[in-house]
MOPAC internal coordinates of N, CA, C and O (Angstrom, degrees):
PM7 1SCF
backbone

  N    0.0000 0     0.00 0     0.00 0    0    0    0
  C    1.4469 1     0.00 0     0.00 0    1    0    0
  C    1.5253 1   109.37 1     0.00 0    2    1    0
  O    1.2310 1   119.61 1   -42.48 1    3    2    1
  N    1.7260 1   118.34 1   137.52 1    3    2    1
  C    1.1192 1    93.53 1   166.86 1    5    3    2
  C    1.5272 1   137.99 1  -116.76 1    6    5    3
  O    1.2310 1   119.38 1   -24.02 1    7    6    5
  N    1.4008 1   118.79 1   155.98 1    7    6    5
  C    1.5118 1    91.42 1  -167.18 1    9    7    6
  C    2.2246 1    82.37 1  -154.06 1   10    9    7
  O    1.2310 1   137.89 1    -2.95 1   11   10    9
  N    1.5895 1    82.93 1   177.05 1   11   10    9
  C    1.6714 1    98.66 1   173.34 1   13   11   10
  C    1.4880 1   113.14 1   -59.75 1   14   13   11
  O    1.2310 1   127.03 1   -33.76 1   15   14   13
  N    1.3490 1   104.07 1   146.24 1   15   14   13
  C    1.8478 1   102.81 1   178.14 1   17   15   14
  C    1.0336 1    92.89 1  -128.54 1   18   17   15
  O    1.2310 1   110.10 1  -155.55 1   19   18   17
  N    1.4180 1   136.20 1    24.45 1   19   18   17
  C    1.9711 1   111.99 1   153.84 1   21   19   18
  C    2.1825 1    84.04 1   144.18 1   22   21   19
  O    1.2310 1   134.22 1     0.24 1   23   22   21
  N    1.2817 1    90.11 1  -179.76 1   23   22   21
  C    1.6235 1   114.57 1  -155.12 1   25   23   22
  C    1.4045 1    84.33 1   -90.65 1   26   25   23
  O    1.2310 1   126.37 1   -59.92 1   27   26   25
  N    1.2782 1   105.35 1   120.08 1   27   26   25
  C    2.0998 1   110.09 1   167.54 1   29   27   26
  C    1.4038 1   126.17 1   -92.90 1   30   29   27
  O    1.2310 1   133.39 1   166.24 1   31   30   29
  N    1.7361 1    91.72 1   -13.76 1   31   30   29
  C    2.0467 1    98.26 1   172.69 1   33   31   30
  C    1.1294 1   113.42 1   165.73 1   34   33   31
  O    1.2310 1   123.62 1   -34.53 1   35   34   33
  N    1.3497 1   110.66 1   145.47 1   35   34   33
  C    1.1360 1   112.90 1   176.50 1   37   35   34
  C    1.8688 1   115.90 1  -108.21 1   38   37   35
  O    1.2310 1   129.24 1   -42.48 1   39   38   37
  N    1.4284 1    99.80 1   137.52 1   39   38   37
  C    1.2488 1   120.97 1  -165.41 1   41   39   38
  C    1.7288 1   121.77 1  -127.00 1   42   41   39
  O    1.2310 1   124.76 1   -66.87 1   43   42   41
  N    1.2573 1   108.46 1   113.13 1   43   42   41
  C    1.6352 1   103.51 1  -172.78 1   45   43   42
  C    1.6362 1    96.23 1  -144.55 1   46   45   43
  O    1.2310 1   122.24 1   -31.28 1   47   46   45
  N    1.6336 1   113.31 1   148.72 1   47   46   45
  C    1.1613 1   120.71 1   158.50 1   49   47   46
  C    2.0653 1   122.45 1   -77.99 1   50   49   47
  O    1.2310 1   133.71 1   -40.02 1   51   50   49
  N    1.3763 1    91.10 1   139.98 1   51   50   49
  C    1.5833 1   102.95 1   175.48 1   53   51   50
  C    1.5459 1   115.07 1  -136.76 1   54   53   51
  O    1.2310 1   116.79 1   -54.13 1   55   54   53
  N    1.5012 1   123.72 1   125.87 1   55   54   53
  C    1.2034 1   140.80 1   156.75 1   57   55   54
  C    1.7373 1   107.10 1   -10.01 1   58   57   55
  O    1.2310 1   120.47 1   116.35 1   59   58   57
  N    0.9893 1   116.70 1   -63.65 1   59   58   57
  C    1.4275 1   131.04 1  -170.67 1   61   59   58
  C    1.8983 1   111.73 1  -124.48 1   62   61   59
  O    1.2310 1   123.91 1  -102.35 1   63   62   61
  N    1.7706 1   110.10 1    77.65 1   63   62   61
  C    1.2971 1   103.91 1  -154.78 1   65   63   62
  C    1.9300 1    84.81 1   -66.29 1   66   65   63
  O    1.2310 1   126.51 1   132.53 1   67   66   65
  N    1.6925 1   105.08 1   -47.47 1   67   66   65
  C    1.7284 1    92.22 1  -172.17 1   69   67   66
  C    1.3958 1   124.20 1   -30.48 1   70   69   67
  O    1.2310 1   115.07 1   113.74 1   71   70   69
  N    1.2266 1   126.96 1   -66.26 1   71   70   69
  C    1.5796 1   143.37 1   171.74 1   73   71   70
  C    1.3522 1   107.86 1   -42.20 1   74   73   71
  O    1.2310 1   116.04 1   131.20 1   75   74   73
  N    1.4269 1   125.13 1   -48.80 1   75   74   73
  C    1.4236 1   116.63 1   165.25 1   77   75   74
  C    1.6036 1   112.64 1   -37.60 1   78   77   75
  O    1.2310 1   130.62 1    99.51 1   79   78   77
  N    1.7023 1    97.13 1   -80.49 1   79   78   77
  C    1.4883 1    90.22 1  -162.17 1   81   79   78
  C    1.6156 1   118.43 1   -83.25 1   82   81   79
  O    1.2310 1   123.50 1  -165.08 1   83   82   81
  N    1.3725 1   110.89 1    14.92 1   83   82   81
  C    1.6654 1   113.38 1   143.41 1   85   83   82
  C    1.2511 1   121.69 1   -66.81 1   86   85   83
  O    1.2310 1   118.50 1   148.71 1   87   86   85
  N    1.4387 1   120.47 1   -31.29 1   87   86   85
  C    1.7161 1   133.78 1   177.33 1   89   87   86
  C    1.7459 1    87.51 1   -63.68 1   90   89   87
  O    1.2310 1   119.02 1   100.94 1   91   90   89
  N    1.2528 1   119.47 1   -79.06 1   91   90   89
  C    1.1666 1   132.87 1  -165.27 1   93   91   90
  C    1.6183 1   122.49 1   -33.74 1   94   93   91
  O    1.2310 1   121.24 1   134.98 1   95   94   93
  N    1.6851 1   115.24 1   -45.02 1   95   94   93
  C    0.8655 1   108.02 1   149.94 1   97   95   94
  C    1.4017 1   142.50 1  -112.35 1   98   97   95
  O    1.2310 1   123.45 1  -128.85 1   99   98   97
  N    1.2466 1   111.00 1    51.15 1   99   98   97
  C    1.8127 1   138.62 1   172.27 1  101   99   98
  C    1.2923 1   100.08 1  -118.84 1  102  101   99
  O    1.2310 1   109.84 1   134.80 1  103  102  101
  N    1.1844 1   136.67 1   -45.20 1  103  102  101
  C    1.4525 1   127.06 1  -148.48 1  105  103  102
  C    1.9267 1   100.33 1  -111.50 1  106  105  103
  O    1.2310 1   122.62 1   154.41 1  107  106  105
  N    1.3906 1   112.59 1   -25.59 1  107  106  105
  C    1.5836 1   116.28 1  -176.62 1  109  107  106
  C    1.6657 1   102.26 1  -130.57 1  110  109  107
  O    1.2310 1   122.19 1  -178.38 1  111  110  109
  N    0.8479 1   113.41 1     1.62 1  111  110  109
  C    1.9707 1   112.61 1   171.88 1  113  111  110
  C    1.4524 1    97.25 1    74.24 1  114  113  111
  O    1.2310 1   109.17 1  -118.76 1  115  114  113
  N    1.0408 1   137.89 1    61.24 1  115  114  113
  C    1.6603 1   143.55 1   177.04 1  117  115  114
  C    1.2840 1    73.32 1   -74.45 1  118  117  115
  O    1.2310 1   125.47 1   -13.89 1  119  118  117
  N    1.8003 1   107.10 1   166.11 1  119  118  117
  C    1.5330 1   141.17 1   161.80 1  121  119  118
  C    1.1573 1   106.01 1  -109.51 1  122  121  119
  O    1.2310 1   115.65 1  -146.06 1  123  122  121
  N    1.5135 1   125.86 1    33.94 1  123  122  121
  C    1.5652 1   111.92 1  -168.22 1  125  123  122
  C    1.2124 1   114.89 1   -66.82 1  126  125  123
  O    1.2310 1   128.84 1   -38.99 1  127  126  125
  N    1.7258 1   100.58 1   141.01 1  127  126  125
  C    1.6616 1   115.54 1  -162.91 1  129  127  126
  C    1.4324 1    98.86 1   -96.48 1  130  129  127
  O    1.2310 1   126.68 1   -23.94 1  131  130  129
  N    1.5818 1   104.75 1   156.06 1  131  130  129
  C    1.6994 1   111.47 1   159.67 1  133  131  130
  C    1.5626 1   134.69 1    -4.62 1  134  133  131
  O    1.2310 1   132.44 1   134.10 1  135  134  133
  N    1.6773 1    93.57 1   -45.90 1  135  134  133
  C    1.4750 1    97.84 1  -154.68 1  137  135  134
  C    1.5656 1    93.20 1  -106.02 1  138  137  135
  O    1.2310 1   112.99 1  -174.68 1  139  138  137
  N    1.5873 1   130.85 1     5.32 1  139  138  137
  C    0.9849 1   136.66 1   150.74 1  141  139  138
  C    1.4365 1   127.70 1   119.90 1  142  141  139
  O    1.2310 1   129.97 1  -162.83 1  143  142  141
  N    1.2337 1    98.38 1    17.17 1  143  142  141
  C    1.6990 1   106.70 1  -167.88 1  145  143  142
  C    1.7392 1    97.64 1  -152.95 1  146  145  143
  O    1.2310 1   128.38 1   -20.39 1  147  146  145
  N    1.7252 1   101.47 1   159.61 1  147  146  145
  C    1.1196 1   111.98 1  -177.86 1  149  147  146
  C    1.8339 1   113.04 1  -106.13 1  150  149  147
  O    1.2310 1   123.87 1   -19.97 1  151  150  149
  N    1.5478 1   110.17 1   160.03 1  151  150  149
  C    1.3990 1   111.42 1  -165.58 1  153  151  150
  C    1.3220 1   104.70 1  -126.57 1  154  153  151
  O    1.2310 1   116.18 1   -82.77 1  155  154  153
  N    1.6534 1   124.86 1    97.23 1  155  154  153
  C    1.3994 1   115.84 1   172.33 1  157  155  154
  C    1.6392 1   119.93 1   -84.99 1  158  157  155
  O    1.2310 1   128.76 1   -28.02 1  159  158  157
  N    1.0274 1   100.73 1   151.98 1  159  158  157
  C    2.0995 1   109.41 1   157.69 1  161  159  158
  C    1.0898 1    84.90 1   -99.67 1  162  161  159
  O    1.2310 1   136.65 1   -31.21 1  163  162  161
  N    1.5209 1    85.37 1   148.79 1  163  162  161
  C    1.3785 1   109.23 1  -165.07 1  165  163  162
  C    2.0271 1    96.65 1   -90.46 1  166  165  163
  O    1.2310 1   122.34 1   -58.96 1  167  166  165
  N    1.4842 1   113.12 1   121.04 1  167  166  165
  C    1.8409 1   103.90 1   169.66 1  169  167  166
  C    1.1152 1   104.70 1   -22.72 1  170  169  167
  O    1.2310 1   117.68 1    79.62 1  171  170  169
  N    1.0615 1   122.03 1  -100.38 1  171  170  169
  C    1.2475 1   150.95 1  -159.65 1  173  171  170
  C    1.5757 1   121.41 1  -177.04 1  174  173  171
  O    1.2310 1   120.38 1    -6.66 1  175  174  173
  N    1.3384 1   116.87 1   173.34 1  175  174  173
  C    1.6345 1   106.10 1  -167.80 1  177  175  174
  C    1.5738 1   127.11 1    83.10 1  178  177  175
  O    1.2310 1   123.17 1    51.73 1  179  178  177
  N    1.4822 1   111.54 1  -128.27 1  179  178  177
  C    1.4925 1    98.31 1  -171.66 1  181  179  178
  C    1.5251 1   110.91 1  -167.55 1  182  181  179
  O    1.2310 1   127.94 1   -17.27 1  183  182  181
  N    0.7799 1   102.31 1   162.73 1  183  182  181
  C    1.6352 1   116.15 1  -172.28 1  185  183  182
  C    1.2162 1   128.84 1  -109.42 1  186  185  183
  O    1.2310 1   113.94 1   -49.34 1  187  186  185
  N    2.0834 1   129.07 1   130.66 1  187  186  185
  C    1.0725 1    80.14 1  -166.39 1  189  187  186
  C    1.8585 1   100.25 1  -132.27 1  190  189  187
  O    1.2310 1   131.96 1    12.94 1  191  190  189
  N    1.2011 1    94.52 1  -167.06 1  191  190  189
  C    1.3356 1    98.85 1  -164.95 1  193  191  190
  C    2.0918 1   111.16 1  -128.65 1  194  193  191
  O    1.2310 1   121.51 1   -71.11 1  195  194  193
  N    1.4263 1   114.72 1   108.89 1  195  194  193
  C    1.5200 1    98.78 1  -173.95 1  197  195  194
  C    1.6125 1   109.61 1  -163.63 1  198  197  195
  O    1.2310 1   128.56 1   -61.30 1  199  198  197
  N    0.9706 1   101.12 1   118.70 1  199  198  197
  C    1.5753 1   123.96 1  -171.26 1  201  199  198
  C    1.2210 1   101.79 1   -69.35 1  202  201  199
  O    1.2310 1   117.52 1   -52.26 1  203  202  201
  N    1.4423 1   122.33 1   127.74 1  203  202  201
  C    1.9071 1   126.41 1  -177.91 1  205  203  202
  C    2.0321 1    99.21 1  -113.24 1  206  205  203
  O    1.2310 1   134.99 1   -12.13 1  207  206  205
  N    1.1195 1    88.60 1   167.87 1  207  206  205
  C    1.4552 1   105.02 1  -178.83 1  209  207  206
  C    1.5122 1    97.61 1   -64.21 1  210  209  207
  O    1.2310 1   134.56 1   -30.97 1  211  210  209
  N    1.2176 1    89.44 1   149.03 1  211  210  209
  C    1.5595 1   111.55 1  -178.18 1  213  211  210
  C    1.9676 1   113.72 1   -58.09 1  214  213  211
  O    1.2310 1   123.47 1   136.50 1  215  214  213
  N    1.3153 1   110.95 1   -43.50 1  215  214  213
  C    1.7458 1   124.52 1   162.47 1  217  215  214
  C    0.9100 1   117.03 1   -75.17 1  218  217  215
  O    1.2310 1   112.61 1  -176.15 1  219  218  217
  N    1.5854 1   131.55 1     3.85 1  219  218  217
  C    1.4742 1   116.50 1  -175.93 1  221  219  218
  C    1.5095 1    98.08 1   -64.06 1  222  221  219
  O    1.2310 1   135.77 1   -12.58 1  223  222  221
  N    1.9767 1    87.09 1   167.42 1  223  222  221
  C    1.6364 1    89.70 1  -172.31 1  225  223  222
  C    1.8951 1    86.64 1  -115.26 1  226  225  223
  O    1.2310 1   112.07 1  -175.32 1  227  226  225
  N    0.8896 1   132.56 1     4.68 1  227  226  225
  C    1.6318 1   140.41 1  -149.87 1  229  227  226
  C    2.3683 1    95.02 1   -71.53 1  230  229  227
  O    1.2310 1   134.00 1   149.41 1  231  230  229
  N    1.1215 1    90.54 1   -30.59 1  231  230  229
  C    1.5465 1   102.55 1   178.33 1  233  231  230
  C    1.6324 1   112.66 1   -69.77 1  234  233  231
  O    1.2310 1   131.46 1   158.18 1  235  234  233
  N    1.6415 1    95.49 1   -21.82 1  235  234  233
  C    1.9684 1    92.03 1  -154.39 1  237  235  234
  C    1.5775 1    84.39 1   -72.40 1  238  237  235
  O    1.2310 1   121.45 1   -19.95 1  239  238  237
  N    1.8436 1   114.83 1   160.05 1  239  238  237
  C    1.8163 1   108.70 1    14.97 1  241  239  238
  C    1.8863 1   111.01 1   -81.54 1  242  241  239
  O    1.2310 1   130.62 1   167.12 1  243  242  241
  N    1.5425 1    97.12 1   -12.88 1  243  242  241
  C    1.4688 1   100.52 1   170.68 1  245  243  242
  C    1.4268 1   120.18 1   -40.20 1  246  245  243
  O    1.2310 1   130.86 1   -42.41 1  247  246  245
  N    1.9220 1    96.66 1   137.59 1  247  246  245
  C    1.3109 1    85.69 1  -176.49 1  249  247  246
  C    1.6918 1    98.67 1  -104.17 1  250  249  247
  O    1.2310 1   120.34 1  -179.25 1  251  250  249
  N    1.3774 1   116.95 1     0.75 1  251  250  249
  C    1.7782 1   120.34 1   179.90 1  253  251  250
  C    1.4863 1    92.83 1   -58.23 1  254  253  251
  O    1.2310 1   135.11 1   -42.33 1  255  254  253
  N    1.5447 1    88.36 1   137.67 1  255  254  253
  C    1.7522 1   112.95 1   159.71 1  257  255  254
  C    1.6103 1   113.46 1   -66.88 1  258  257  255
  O    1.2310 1   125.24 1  -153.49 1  259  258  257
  N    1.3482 1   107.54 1    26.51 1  259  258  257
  C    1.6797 1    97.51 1   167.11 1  261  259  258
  C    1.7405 1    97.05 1  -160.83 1  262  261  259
  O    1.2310 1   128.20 1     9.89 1  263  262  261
  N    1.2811 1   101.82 1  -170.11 1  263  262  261
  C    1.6997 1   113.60 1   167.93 1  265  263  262
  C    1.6096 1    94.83 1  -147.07 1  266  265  263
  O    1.2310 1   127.73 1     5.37 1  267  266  265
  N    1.5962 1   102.72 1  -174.63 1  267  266  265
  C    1.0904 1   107.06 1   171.14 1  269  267  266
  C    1.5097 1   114.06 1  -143.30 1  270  269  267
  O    1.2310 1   115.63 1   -33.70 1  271  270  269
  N    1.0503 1   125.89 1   146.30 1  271  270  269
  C    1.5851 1   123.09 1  -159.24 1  273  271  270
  C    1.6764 1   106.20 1  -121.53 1  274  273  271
  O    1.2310 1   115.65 1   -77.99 1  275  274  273
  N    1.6229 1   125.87 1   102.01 1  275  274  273
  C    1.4669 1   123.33 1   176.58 1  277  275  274
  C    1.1457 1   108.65 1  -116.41 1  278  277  275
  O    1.2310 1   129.22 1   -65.06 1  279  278  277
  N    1.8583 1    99.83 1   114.94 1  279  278  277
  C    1.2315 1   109.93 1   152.66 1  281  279  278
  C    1.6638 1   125.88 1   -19.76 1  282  281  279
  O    1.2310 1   119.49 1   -62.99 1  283  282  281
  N    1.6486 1   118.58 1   117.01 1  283  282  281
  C    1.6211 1   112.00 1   158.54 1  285  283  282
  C    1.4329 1   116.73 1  -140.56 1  286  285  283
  O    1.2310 1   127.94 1   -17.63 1  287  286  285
  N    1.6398 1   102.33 1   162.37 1  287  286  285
  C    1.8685 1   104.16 1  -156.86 1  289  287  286
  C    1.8519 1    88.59 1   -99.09 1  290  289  287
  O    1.2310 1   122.89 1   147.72 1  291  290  289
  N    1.2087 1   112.06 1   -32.28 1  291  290  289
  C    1.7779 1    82.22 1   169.79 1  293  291  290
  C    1.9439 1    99.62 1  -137.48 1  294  293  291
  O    1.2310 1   123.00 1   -52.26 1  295  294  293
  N    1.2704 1   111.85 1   127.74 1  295  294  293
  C    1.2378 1   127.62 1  -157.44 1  297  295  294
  C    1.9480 1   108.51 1   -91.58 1  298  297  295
  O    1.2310 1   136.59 1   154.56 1  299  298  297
  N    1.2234 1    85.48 1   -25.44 1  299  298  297
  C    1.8019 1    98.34 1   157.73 1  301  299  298
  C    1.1247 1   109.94 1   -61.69 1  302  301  299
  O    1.2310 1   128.47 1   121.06 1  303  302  301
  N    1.8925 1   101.30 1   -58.94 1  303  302  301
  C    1.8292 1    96.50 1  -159.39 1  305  303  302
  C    1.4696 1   100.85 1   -48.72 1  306  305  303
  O    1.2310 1   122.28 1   115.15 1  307  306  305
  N    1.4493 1   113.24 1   -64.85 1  307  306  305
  C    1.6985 1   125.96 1  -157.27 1  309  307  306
  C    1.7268 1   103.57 1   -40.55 1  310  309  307
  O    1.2310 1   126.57 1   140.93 1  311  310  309
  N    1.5343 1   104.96 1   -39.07 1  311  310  309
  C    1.8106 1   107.39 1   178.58 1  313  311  310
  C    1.4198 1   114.34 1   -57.08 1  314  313  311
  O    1.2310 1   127.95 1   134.77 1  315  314  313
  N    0.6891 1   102.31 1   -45.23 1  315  314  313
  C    1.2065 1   126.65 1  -172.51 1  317  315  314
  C    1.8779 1   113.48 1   -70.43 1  318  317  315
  O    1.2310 1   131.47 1   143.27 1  319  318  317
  N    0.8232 1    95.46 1   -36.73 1  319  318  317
  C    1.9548 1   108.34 1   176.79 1  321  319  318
  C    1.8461 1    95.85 1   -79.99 1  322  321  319
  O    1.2310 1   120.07 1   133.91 1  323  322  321
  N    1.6517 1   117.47 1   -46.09 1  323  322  321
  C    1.3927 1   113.27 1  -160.35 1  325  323  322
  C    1.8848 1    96.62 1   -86.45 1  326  325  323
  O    1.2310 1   125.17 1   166.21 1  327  326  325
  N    1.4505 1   107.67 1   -13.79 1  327  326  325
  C    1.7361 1   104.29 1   176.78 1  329  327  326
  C    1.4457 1    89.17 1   -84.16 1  330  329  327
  O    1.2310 1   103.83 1   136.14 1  331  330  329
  N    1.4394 1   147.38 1   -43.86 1  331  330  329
  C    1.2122 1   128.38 1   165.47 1  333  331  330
  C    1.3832 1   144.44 1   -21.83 1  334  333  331
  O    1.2310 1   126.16 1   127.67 1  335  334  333
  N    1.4649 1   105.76 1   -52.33 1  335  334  333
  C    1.3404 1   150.53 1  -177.21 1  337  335  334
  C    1.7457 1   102.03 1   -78.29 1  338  337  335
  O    1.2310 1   115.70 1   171.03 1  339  338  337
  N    1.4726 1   125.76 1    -8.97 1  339  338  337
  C    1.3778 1   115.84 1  -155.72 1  341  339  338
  C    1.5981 1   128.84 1    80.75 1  342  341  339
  O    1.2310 1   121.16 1  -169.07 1  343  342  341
  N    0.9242 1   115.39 1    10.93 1  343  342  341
  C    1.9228 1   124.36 1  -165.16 1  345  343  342
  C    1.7751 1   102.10 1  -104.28 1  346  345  343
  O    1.2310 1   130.87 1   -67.51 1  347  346  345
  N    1.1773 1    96.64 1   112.49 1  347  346  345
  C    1.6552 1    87.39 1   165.11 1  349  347  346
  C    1.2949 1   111.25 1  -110.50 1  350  349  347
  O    1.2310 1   126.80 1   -29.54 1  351  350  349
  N    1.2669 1   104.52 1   150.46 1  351  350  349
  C    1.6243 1   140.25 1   173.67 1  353  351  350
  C    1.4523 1   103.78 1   -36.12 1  354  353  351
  O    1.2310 1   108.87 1   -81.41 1  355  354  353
  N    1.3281 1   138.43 1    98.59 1  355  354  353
  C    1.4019 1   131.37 1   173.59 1  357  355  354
  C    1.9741 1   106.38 1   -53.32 1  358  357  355
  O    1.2310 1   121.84 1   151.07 1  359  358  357
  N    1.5587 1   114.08 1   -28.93 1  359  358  357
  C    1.6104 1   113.82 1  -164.37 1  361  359  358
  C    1.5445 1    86.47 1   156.46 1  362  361  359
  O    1.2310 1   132.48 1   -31.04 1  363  362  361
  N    1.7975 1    93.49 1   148.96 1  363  362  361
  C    1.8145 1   104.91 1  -179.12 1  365  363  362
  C    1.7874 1    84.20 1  -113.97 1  366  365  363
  O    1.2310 1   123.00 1     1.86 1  367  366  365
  N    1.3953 1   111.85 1  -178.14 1  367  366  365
  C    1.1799 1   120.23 1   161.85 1  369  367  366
  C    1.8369 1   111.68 1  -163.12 1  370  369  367
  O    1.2310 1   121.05 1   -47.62 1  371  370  369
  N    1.0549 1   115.59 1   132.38 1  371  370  369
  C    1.5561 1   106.81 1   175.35 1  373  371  370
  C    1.1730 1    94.56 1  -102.38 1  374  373  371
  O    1.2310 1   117.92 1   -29.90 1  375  374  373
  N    1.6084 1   121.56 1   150.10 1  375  374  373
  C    1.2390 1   137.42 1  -179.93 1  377  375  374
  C    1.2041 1   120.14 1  -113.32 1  378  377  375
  O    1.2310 1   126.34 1   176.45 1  379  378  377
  N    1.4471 1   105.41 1    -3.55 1  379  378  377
  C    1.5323 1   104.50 1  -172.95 1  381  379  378
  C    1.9756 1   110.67 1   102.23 1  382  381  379
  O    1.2310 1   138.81 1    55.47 1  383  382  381
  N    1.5685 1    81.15 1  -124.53 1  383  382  381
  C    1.5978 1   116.82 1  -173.35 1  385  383  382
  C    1.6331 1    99.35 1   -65.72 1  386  385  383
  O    1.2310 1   134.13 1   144.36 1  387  386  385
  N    1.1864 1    90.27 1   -35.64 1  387  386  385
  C    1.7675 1    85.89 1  -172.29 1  389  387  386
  C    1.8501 1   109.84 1  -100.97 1  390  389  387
  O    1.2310 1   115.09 1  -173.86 1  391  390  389
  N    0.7695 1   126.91 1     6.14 1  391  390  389
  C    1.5074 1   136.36 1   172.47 1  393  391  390
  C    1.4225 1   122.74 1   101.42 1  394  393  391
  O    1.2310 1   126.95 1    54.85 1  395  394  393
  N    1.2341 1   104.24 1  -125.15 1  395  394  393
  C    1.9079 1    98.43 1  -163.16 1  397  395  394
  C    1.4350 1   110.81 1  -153.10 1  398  397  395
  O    1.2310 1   118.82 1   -70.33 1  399  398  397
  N    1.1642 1   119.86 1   109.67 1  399  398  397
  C    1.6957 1   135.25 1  -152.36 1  401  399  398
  C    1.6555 1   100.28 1  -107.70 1  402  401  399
  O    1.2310 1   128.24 1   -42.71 1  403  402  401
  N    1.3880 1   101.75 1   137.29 1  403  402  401
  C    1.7202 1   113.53 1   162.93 1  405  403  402
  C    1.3275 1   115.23 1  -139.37 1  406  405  403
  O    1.2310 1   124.69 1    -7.98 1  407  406  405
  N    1.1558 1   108.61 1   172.02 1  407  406  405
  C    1.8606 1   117.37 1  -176.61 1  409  407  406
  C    0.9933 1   112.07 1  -134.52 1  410  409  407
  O    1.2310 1   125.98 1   -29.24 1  411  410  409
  N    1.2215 1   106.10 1   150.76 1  411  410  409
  C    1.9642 1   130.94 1  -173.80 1  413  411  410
  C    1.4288 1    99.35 1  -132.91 1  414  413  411
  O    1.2310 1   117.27 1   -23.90 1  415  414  413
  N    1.2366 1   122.81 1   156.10 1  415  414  413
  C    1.3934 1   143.15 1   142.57 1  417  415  414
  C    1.5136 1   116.61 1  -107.80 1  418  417  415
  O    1.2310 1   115.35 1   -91.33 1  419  418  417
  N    1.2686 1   126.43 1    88.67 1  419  418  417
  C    1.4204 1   136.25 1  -172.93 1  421  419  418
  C    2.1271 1    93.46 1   -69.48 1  422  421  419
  O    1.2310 1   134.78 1   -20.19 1  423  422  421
  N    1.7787 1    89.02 1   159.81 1  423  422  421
  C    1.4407 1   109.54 1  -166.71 1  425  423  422
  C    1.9172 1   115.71 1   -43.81 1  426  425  423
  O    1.2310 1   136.95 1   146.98 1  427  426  425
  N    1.3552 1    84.78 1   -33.02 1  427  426  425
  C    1.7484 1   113.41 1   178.13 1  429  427  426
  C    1.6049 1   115.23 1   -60.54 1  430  429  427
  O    1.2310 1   124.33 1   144.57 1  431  430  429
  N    1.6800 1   109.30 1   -35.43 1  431  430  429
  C    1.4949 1   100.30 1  -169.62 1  433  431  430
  C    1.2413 1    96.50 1   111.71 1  434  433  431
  O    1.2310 1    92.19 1   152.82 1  435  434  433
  N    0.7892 1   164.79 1   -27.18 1  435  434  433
  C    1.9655 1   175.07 1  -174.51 1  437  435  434
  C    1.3760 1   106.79 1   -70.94 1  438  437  435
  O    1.2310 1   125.45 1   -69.63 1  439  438  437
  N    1.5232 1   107.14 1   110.37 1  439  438  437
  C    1.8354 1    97.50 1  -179.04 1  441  439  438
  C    1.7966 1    96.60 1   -90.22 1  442  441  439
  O    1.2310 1   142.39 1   -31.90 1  443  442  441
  N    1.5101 1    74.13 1   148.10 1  443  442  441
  C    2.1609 1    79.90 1  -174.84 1  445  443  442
  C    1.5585 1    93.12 1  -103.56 1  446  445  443
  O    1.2310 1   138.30 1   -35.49 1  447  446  445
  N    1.1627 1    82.13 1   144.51 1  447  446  445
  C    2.2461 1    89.42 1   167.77 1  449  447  446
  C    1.2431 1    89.42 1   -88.81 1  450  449  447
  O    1.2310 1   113.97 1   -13.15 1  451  450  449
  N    1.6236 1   129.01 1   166.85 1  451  450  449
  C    1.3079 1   130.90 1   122.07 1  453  451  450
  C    1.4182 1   119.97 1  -125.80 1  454  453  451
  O    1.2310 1   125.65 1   -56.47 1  455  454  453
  N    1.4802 1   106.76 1   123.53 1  455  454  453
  C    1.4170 1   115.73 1  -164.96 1  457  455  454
  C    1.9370 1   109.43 1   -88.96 1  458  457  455
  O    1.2310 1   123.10 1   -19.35 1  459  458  457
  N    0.8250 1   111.67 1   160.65 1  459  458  457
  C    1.7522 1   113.37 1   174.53 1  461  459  458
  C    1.1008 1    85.69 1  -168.70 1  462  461  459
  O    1.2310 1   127.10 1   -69.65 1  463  462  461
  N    1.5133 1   103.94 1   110.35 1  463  462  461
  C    1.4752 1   123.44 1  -176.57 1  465  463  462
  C    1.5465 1   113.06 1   -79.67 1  466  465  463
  O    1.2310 1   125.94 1   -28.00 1  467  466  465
  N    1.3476 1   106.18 1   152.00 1  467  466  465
  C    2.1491 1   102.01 1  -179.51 1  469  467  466
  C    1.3094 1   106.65 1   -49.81 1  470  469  467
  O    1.2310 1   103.81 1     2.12 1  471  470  469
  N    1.0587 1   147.42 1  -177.88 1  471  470  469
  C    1.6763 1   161.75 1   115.32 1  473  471  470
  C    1.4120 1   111.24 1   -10.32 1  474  473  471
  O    1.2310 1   109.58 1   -47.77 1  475  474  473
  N    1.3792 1   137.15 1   132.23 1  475  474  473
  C    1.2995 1   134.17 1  -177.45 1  477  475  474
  C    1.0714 1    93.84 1    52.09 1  478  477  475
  O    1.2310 1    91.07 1  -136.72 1  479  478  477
  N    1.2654 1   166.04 1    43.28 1  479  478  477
  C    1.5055 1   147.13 1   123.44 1  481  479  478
  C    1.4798 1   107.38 1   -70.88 1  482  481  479
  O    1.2310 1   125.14 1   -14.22 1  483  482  481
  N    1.4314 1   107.74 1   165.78 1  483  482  481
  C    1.8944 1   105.99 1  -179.76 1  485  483  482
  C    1.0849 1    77.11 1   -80.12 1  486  485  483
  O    1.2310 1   124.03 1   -21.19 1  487  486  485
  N    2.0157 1   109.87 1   158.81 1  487  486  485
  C    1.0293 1   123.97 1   178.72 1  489  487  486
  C    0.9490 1   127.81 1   106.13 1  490  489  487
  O    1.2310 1   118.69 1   133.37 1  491  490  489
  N    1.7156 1   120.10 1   -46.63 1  491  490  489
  C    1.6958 1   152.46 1  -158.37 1  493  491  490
  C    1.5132 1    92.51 1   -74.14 1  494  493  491
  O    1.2310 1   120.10 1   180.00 1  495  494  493

């Protein structure tokens, strides 16, 4: 049967794509290539995919109809690289079982998750 096997990229327009993915790789260590975009392997685990109510507020102060959520292996370091860079922490959150979440507002307006999943979680 055939069907989708997982998310192949994420793609959004920006005012200033250069400055974006100069943010991108200053503030989160992108590898951005030549042709303008970055190429992950995937850790391991899984990816996910989930449509929220149209009023959620979980995006603000962003006003984009989406976010974006990147996997990271130490969620300090990355804070710590984007407080370097000038970037503050929108809010941390530990989740427990499921790991330990932070927020960005990238140059674009786009709030970034960054996930660092618990121990034995996919992903971890």
């Amino acid at each position: 049967m055939a069907k989708v096997l997982g998310i192949g990229g994420v793609f959004f327009k920006a005012e200033d794509p250069a400055a974006v993915r100069d943010w991108y790789a200053r503030v989160l260590g992108f590898d951005v290539h030549d042709w303008g975009g970055a190429i992950f392997k995937h850790p391991k685990g899984t990816s996910t995919w989930s449509p929220f109510a149209a009023d959620t507020q979980y995006f603000a102060p962003s006003d984009a109809p989406f976010m974006i959520n990147f996997i990271v292996n130490d969620i300090e370091g990355v804070l710590a690289k984007a407080a370097a860079e000038g970037v503050e922490a929108l809010g941390q959150q530990d989740e427990g079982g499921m790991g330990r979440f932070a927020w960005l507002l990238d140059p674009a307006g786009v709030k970034i998750e960054l996930w660092e999943p618990a121990k034995g979680e996919p992903g971890a």
